[in-house]
C-alpha positions in Angstrom: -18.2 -7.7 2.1 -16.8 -6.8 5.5 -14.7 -9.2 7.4 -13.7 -9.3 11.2 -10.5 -10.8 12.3 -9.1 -11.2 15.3 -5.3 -10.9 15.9 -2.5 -10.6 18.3 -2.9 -7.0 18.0 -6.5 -6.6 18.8 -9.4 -6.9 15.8 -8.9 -5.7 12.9 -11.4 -5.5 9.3 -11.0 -5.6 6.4 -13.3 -4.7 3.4 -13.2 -7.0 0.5 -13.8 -5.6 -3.1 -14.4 -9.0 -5.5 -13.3 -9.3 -8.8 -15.0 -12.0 -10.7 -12.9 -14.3 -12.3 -9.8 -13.2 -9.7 -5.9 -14.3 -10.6 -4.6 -12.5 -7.3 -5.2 -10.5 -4.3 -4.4 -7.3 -3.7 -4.2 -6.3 0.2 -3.9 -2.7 0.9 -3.6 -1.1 4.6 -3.8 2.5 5.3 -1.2 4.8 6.6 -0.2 6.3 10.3 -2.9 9.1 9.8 -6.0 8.1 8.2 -8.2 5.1 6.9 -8.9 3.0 3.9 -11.1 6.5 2.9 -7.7 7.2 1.0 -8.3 8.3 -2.4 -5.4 6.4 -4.0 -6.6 3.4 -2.1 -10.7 3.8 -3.1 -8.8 4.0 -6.5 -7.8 1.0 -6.6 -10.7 -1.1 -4.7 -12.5 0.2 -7.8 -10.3 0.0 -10.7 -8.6 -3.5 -10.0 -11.4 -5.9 -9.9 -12.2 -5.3 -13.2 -8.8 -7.0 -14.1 -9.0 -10.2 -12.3 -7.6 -8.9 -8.8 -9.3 -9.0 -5.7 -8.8 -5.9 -3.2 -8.8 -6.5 0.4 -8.8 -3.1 2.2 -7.3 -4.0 5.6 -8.0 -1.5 8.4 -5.2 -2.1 11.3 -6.5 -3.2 14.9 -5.5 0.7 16.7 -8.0 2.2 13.8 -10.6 -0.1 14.8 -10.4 0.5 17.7 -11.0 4.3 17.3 -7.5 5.2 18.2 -5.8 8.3 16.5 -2.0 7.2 16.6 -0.5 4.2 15.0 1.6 2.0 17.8 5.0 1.2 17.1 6.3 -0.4 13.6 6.7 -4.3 15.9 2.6 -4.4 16.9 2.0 -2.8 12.9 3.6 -6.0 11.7 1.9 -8.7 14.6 -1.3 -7.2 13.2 -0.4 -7.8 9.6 0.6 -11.4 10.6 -2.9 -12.1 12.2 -4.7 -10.6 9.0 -2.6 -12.6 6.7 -4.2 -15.9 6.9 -7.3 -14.5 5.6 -6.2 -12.7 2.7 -4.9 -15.7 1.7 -7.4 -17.9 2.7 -8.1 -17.4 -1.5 -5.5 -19.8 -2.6 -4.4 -17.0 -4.8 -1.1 -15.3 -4.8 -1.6 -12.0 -2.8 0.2 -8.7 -3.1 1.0 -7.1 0.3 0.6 -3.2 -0.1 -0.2 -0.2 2.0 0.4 3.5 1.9 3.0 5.4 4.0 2.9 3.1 7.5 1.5 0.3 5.6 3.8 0.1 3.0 6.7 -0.3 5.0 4.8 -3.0 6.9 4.2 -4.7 3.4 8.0 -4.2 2.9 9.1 -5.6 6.0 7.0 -8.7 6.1 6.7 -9.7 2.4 9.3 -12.7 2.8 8.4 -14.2 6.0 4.6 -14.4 4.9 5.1 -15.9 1.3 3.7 -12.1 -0.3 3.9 -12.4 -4.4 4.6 -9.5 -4.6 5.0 -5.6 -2.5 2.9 -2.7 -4.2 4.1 0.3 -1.7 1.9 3.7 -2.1 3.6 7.0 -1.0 6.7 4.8 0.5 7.8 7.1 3.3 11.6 7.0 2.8 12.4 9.4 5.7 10.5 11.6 7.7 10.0 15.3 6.6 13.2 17.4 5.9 15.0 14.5 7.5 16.5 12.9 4.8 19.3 11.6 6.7 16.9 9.0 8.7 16.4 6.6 5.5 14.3 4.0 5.4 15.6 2.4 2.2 16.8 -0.5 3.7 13.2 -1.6 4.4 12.2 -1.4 0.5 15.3 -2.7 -0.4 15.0 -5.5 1.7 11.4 -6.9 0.5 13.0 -10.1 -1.2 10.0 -9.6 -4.1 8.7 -8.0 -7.2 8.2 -4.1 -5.5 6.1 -1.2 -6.8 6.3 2.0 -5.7 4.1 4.4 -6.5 5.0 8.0 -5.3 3.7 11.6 -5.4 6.1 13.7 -7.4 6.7 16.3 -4.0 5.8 14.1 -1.4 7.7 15.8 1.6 8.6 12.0 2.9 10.8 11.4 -0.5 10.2 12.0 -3.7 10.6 10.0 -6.1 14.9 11.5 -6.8 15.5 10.7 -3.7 15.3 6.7 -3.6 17.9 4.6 -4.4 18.9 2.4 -6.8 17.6 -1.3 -6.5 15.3 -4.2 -7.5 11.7 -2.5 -7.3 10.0 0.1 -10.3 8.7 3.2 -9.3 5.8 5.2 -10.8 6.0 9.1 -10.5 2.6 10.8 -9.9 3.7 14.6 -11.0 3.0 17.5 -8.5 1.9 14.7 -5.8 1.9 15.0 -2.3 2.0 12.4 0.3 -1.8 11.8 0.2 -1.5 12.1 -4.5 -3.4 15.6 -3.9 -2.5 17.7 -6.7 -2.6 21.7 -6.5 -5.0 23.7 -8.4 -2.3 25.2 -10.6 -0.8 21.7 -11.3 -1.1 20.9 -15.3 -2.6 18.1 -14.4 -6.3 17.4 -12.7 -6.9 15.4 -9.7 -8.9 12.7 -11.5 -5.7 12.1 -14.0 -3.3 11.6 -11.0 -5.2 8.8 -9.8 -5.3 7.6 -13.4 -1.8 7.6 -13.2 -1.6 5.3 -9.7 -4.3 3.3 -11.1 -2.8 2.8 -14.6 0.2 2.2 -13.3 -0.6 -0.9 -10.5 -2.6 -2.0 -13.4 0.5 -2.7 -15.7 2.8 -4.1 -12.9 -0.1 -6.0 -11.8 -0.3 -7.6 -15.3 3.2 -8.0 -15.4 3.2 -10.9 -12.6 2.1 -13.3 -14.3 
């Protein structure tokens, strides 16, 4: 089911994936660079229902709108605000999550909007071969139970590179940014998204 809603930021969508007896939501926004097309996030629209948690697939106002860039972290987050009442229009708890850009959104607004929880896909901890432009302090600073789930050579940090703190972290060997896995990887495409699956499952179960 496809809903419209209509925010500060312009209209956004967002595709729901039911589960049938659901415990929790699960909202997931897309990155800086593409849509809810991402494997890691079609993953999960079609693994999680069938363990009690509803996917929302939220696609930001700018990619409605047919625009190729992102705007600036401030309007991500007004748009996340104005899609927030109807993910949990539910009455269940819901996760905020996203991949790359909409991670950090999840990250940044998880305590202001009453989130149960951050699940944060390819977090991008700096920008590529600038390590020295963190943006730990926006995972660190969630304020809830945090996920991340992160591609084993993800140019934007991998998984070595984060700090210490409150949040697990899930390793998805040979990944890049996007969970691809090379040809000559010893492992297939199919079981790396196993592994992101597998791994929100657990967490997910682990919420009580």
């Amino acid at each position: 089911m496809i809903e419209i809603v209509e925010t500060d930021a312009g209209t956004a969508r967002i595709t729901w994936h039911r589960a049938k007896k659901a415990r929790l939501v699960l909202a997931l926004s897309h990155g800086a660079g593409g849509g809810i097309e991402a494997r890691d996030l079609q993953a999960l629209a079609q693994v999680l229902p069938g363990h009690g948690v509803t996917v929302a697939l939220v696609e930001q106002p700018w990619r409605v709108a047919g625009r190729k860039v992102a705007p600036a972290p401030k309007t991500l987050d007004t748009g996340w605000r104005g899609i927030w009442p109807a993910l949990a229009g539910m009455a269940l708890p819901v996760i905020s999550g996203g991949r790359s850009a909409g991670a950090r959104v999840a990250c940044r607004t998880a305590t202001e909007l009453g989130a149960h929880a951050v699940l944060a896909l390819s977090f991008p901890l700096h920008p590529p071969g600038r390590p020295e432009r963190s943006r730990a302090d926006e995972l660190l600073g969630a304020g809830v139970p945090t996920l991340v789930v992160q591609g084993g050579n993800d140019p934007f940090g991998k998984p070595e590179e984060f700090p210490e703190g409150a949040y697990e972290l899930v390793e998805v060997p040979y990944g890049d940014h996007g969970f691809a896995v090379p040809k000559r990887a010893e492992i297939t495409q199919e079981r790396a998204l196993e592994i992101v699956t597998g791994g929100v499952v657990e967490w997910v179960a682990s919420l009580g």
